[in-house]
Every structure is written in structure tokens, then in C-alpha cells.
N, C-alpha and C positions, 0 to 999 in steps of 0.2 A: 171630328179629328182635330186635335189641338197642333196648333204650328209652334216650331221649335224656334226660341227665343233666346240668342247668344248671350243679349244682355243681361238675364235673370241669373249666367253663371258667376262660379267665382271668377274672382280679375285674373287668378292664375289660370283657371282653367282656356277660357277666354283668350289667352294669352298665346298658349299652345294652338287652341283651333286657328290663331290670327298667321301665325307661324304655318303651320302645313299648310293653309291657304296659300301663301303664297311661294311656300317651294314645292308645288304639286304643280305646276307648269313647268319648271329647267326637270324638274324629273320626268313629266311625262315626255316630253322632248327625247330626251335620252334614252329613256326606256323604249320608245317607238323607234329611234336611229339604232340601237342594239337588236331589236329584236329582225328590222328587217335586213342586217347582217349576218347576225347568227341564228336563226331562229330555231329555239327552244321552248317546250311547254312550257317551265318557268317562265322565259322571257315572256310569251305568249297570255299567259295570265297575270304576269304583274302589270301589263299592258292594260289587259280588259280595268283592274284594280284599277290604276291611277286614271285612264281616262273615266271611266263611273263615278270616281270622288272629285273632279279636275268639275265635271259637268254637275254635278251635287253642288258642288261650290259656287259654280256658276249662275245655276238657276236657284240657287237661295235655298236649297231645300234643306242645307246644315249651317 
């Protein structure tokens, strides 16, 4: 299995993933304070979503 290698993108590309790296934490924040206020399947799932990519990000896997 080949591991995936930010550097080999373009600088734009790169740019972007640099970018949701770092506002995928104030949103998962938010999105976990929304959800256990109102809780909705949407909120429910965009939960699951952001904390999966928050931990993806984390552990280097993107």
C-alpha cells in the first residue's frame, strides 16, 4: 500500500488540504456544541464527518 504524500501535490492543491487542516478543529468544536443542543441526524452525521477527517488529520493518514 503506498502512503499518501502531500508534498508530491500541486502548491495549490496543498494549499487547500493546509487550509481544512486547520479549520476542521473550531468546526468540529461547533459542530459537537450544536449537536448536543439540538440534536439532528444532520447535525449527527456532520459530527461523525468532521471528527473522522479532524482524526485523519491527525494521525497523518491525509
Amino acid at each position: 500500500m503506498s502512503k499518501f504524500y502531500r508534498y508530491k501535490l500541486p502548491p495549490w492543491l496543498r494549499q487547500i488540504i493546509i487550509v481544512i487542516e486547520k479549520c476542521t478543529l473550531p468546526l468540529m468544536v461547533f459542530q459537537l456544541i450544536r449537536t448536543l443542543l439540538f440534536p439532528t441526524s444532520l447535525d449527527v452525521f456532520l459530527s461523525g464527518i468532521l471528527v473522522g477527517l479532524f482524526f485523519a488529520f491527525y494521525l497523518d493518514w491525509i
